[in-house]
C-alpha positions in Angstrom: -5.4 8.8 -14.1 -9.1 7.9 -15.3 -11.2 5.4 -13.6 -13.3 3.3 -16.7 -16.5 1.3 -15.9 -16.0 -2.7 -16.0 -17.6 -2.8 -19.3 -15.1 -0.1 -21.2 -12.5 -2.3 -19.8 -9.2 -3.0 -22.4 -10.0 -0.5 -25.2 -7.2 -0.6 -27.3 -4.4 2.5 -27.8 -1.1 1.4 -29.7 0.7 4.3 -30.8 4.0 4.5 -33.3 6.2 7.6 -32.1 9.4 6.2 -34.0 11.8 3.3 -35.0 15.5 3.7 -35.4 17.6 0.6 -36.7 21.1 -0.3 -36.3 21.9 -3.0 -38.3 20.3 -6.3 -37.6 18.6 -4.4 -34.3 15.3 -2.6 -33.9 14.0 -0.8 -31.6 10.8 1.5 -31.1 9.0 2.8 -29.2 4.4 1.8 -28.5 2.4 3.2 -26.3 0.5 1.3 -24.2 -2.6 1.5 -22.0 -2.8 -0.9 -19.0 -6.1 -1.3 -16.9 -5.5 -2.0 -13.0 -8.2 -3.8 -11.0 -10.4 -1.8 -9.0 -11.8 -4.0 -5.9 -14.4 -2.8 -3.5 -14.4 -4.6 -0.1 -17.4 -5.6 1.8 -17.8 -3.0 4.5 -17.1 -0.2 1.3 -20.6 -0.9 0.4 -22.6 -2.2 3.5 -23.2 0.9 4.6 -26.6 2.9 5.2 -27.9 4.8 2.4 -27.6 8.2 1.9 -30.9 10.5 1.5 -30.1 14.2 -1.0 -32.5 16.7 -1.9 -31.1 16.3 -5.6 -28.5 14.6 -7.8 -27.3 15.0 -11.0 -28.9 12.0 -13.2 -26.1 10.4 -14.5 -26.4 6.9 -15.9 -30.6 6.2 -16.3 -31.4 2.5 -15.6 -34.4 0.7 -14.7 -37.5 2.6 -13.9 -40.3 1.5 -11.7 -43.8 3.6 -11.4 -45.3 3.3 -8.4 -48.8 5.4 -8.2 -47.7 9.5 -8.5 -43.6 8.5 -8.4 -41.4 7.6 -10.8 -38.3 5.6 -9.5 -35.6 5.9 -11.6 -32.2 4.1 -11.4 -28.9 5.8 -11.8 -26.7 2.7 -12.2 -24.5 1.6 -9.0 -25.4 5.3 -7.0 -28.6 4.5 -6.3 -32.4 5.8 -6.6 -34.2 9.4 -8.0 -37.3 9.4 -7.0 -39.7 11.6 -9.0 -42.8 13.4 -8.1 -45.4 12.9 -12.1 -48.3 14.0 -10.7 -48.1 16.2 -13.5 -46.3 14.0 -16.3 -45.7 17.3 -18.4 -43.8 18.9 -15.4 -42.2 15.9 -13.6 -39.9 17.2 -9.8 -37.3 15.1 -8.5 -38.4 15.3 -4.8 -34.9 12.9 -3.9 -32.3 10.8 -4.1 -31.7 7.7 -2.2 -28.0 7.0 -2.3 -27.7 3.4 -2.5 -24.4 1.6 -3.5 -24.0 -0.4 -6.3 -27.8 -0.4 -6.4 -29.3 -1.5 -10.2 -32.8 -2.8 -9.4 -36.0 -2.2 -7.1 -39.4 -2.8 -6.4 -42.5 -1.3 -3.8 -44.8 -3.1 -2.3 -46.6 -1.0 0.0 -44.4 1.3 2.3 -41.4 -1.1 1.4 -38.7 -0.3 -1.4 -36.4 -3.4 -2.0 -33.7 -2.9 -4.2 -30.0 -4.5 -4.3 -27.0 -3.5 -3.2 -24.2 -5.5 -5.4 -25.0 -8.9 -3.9 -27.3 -8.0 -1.2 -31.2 -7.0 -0.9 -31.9 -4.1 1.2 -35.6 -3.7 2.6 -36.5 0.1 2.9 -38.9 2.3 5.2 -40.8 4.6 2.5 -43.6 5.2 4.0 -42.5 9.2 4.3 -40.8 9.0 1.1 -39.0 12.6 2.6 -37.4 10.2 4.8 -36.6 6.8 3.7 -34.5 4.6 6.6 -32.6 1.3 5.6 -34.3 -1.3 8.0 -32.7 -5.0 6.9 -30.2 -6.0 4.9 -29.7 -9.9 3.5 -26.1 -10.3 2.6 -24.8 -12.4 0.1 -28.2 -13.1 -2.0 -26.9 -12.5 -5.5 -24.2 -14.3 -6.8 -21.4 -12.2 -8.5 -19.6 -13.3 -10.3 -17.1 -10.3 -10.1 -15.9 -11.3 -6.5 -12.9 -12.4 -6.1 -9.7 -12.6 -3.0 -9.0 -9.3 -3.3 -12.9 -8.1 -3.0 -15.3 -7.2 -6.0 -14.4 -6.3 -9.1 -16.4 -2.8 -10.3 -13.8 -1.9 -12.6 -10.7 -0.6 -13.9 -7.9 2.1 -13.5 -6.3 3.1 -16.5 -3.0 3.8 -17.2 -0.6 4.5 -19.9 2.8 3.9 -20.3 5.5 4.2 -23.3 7.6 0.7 -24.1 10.3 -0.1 -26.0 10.0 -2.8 -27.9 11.4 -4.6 -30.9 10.2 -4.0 -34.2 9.4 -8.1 -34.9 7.5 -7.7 -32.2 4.0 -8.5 -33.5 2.0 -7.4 -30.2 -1.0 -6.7 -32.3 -1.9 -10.1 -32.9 -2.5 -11.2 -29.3 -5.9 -9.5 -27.8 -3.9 -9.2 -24.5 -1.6 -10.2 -21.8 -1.0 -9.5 -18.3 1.5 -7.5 -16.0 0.9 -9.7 -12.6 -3.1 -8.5 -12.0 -3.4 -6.2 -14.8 -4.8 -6.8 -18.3 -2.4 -5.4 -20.5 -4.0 -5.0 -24.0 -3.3 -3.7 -27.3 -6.3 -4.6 -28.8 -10.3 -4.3 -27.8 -12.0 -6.7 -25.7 -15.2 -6.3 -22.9 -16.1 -7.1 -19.6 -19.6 -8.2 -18.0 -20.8 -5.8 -15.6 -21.0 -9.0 -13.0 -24.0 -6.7 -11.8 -27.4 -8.5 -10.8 -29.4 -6.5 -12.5 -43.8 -6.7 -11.3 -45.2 -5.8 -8.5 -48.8 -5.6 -7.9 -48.8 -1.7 -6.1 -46.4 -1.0 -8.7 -45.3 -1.0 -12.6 -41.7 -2.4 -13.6 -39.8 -2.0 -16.9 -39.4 -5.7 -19.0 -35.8 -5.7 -18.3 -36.8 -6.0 -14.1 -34.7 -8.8 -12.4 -37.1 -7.8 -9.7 -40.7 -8.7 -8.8 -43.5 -9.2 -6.4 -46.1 -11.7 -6.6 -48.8 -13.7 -4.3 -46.9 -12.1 -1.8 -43.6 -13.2 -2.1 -40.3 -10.9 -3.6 -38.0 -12.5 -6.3 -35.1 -11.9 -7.7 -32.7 -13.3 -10.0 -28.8 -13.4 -10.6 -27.5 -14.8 -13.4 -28.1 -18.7 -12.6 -30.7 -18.8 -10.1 -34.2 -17.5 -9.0 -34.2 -16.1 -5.2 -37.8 -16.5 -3.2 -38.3 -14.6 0.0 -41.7 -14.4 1.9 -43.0 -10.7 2.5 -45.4 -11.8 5.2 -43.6 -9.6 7.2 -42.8 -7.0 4.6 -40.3 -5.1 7.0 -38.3 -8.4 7.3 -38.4 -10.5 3.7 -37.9 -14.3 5.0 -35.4 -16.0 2.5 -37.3 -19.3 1.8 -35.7 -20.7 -1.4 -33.1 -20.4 -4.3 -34.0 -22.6 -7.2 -31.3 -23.2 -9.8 -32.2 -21.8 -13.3 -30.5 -22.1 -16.5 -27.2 -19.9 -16.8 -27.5 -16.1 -18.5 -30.8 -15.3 -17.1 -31.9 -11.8 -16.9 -35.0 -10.8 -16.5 -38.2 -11.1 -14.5 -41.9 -11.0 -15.4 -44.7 -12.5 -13.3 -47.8 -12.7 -14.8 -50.5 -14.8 -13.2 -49.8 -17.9 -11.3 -46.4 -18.1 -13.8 -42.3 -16.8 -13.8 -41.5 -15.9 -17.5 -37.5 -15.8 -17.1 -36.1 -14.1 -19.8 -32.5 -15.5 -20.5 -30.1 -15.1 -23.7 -30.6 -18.9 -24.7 -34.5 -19.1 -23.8 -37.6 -17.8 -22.1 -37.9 -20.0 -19.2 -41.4 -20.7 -17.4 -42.2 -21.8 -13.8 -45.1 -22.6 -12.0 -45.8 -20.1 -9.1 -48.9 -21.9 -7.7 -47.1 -22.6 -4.7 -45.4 -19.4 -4.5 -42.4 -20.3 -2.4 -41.5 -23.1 -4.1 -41.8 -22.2 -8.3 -41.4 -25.2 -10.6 -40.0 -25.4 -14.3 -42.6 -25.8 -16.4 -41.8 -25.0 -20.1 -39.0 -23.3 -22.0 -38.8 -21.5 -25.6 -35.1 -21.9 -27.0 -33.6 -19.6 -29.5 -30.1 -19.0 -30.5 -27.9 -16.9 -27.9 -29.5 -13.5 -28.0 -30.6 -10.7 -25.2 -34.0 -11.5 -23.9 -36.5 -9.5 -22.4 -40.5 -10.7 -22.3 -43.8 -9.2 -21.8 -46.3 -11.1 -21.6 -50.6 -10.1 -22.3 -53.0 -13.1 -22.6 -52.2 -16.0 -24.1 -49.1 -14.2 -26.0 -45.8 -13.6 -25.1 -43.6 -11.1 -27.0 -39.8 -11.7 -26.6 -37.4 -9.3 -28.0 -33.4 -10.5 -29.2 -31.1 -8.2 -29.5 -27.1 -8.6 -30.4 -24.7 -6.9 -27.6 -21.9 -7.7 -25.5 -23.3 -10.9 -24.0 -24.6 -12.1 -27.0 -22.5 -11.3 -30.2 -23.9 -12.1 -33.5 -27.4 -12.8 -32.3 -30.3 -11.9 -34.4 -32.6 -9.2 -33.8 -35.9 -9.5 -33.8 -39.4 -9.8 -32.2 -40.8 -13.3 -31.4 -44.5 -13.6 -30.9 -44.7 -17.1 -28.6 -48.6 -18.9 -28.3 -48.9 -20.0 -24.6 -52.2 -21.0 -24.7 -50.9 -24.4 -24.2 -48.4 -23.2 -21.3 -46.3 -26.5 -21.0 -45.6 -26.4 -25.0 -44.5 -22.7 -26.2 -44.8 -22.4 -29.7 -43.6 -19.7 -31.9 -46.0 -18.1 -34.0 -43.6 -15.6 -36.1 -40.4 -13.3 -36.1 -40.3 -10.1 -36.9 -36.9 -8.1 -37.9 -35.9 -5.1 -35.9 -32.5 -3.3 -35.0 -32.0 -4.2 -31.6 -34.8 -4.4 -29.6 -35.1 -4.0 -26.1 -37.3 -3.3 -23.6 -41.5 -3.5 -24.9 -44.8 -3.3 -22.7 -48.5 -3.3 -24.0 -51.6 -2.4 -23.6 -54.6 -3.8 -25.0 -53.3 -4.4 -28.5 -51.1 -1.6 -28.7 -47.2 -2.7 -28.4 -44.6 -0.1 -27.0 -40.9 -1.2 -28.2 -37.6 0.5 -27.5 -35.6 -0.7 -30.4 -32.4 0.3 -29.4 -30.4 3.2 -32.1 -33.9 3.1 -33.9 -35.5 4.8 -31.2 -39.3 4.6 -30.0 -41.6 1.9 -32.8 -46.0 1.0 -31.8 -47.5 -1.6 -33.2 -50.9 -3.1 -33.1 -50.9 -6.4 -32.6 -54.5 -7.7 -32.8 -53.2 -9.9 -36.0 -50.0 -12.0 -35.0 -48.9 -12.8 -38.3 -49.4 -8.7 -39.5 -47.7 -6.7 -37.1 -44.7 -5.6 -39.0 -47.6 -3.9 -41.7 -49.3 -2.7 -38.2 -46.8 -0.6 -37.4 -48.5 2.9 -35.9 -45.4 4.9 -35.5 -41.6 5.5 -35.4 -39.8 7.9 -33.3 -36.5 8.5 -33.4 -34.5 10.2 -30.5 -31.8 8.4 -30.2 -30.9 5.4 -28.3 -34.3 3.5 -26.5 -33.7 0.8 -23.9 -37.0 0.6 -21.7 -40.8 1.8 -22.0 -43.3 1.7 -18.9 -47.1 1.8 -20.4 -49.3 3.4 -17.6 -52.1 3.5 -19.9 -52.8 3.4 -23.6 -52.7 7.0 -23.3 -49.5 7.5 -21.6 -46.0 6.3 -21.8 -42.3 6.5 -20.1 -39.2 5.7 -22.1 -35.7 5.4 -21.1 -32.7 6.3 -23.4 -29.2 7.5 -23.1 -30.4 11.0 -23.6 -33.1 10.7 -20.4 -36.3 10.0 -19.5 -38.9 10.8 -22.1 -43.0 10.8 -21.6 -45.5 10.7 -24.5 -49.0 11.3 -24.5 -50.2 8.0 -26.6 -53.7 8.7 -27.2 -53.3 8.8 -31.2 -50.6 6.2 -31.2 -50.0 7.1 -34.5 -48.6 10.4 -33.3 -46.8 9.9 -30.3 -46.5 13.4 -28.8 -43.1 14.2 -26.1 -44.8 16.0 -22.6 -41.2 15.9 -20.9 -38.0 15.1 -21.0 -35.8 14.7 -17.7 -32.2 14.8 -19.0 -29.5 12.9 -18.3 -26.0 14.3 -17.5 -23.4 12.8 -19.2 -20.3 15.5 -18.4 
């Protein structure tokens, strides 16, 4: 029996070992893979976090630099934290197990990150000995749960039918043995999962920030405010209703840019427990991180499993006007995800095409501005610390590039994933 992520969820396997036909009757036999529900209760995941010298990096998410350490994500287990002092000889100095864990921030001696639907608040300040000190249940909205608990995934198993041979299973993309997708055909799964602080740099795809002294953090429909004036105790003061299929989080002066795959979304944060919609910037359904610098922001769409058949591209938005976003130009990539800049030097991760700078001092030139392209396989995030230095997540690990000639990128380290 193999346990499959929510997201690999109904592959198809259909499998001809024979027919044999007697007269009007046919009979064969198909083989068959069903996928079980997997449901994790409440108290399986409300416990306290685990602290290990060193874990195997398995699954690289977000990343989040704070001074010296490099946080580092391992999707649902929890966090690595890394010692880059040295960015040419980073040390993992530990792991912070953390359950269902996808995104965090530090403010001070405080780590916040989730944990499925709830926000833990963590004691870092001897990051040898972190301690879970609050917990806020039920922040996030999942949309996984259900009766039975939440859903994280899928067991598979495979059994041999007979069938008839008029039987034309292949044309349905599924059915269902009482709680169990039964498939013969491909299909996909959301991960449910929810996926800038001013102490700290976050990656564009963040659903986590801090600002004017208040944490947010979004789910999929709404923007969730707590009040950090006691940072060992985030007050929950607000949950204002967003637009559905947001996913990520950038503040940038007294303004939310919401990134969501039908817009980039902007709120006033002057009154920062109560953000206000200000402005929106509608494109067709697409993946949509944002990074904003000046009076620019750069929004990258990207095709995937939430948004099939979108286009992708970079959009460079004018926001000088902030209540009237106004698209300045499009610019073809592969599939573009995570960006940051610097000055005028652009950092994207565009996806299978690996690592691509630009300058972009002339918005309507930066596809002939293009400084370098590095291929290492596939790119999803890119933290700027300076214009000299980069971090960039992939499939294969955690990459750093010394960026002073931008034009020739040059690798310093590589902390590799394992994918065994």
């Amino acid at each position: 029996m193999k346990k499959l992520p929510l997201t690999l969820a109904l592959v198809p396997m259909m499998i001809l070992f024979f027919s044999s036909c007697l007269k009007d009757e046919c009979i064969e036999l198909r083989e068959f893979t069903t996928y079980i529900p997997i449901y994790l209760d409440a108290d399986s995941f409300r416990v306290d976090i685990t602290i290990s010298q060193h874990e195997q990096l398995e699954n690289a998410g977000k990343i989040f630099l704070y001074g010296d350490l490099l946080l580092i994500n391992d999707i649902n287990k929890g966090i690595h934290v890394v010692d880059n002092r040295n960015p040419s000889q980073p040390n993992f100095v530990n792991f912070i197990g953390i359950t269902g864990n996808v995104d965090m921030v530090v403010a001070g001696n405080y780590l916040y990150a989730d944990s499925y639907s709830d926000l833990l608040t963590i004691d870092v300040s001897d990051w040898m000995n972190p301690k879970l000190i609050a917990r806020e249940k039920n922040v996030f909205n999942l949309q996984g749960w259900m009766e039975e608990g939440l859903l994280v995934g899928y067991e598979e198993h495979v059994e041999i039918m007979e069938v008839d041979c008029h039987d034309n299973l292949g044309s349905f993309n599924a059915f269902w043995d009482g709680s169990a997708p039964f498939s013969t055909r491909g299909s996909s799964f959301d991960s449910f999962l929810p996926s800038s602080a001013p102490s700290g740099i976050a990656g564009s795809m963040a659903r986590m920030g801090i600002a004017s002294g208040h944490l947010y953090g979004i789910d999929n429909r709404s923007l969730h405010v707590f009040d950090l004036e006691n940072p060992a105790l985030p007050e929950r003061v607000n949950e204002v209703k967003t637009a559905w299929g947001i996913e990520t989080l950038f503040p940038y002066n007294e303004y939310l840019f919401i990134g969501g795959n039908r817009g980039m979304y902007i709120y006033d944060n002057q009154t920062p427990s109560s953000p206000v919609y200000l402005a929106e910037f509608n494109h067709a359904n697409a993946c949509d991180p944002v990074f904003v610098s000046g009076n620019r922001a750069y929004v990258t769409l990207r095709d995937g499993v939430n948004c099939v058949n979108a286009s992708n591209q970079l959009d460079v938005i004018d926001i000088s006007n902030i209540k009237q976003p106004r698209l300045l130009k499009s610019y073809p990539m592969t599939n573009p995800h995570g960006l940051s800049i610097v000055n005028s030097t652009l950092f994207l991760c565009d996806g299978r095409d690996g690592l691509k700078i630009f300058d972009i001092s002339n918005d309507y030139q930066i596809d002939r501005n293009k400084l370098s392209h590095t291929k290492f396989g596939h790119t999803y995030d890119v933290i700027a610390r300076s214009e000299n230095h980069i971090i960039v997540t992939g499939d294969g690990g955690i990459r750093q590039f010394d960026t002073f000639d931008p034009r020739q990128p040059i690798e310093i380290s590589f902390l590799s994933i394992n994918n065994e």
